[in-house]
C-alpha angles and dihedrals in degrees: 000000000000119000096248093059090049095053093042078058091049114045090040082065094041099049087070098055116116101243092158092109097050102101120192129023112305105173113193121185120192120208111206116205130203139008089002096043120181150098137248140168136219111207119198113194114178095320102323119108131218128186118187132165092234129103110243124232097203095050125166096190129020115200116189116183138132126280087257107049093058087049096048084044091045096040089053093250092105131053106220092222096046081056088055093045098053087042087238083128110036111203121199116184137027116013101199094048082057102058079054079066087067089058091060085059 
């Protein structure tokens, strides 16, 4: 799996997420390890979503996990706190913008 494939999965999921009741600026940039290293970000301003394959400078959360571990979380395989709690997703900022990322899945 190359990067660009696993970010064309992703953000296809993500595009469709309700993000109309998140108020304010919540910036969220996921790390990707391994074979499909890269890094992109999901930026939520007053209810409108963006999704670009870019790593993002003004973060509030930072997530870093393998490919697979975002595929098995988006695709419902994966809880997404059990992922935390075994260290399999290691998550740097702001705690309680994080827990808005579980909204997006």
């Amino acid at each position: 799996m190359t990067f660009e494939s696993l970010f064309a999965t992703i953000k296809e999921k993500l595009e469709g997420a309700d993000v109309r009741g998140i108020r304010g600026h919540v910036a969220l940039e996921f790390q990707v390890r391994g074979e499909a290293k890269g890094m992109f970000f999901v930026e939520i301003t007053n209810g409108l979503l963006r999704i670009e394959p870019y790593n993002y400078h003004d973060r509030d959360v930072s997530f870093a996990a393998e490919a697979d571990t975002y595929l098995e979380i988006l695709h419902g395989e994966l809880n997404p706190m059990i992922a935390f709690a075994t260290g399999r997703v290691k998550v740097y900022g702001d705690m309680q913008k994080a827990m808005l990322a579980l909204q997006l899945l």
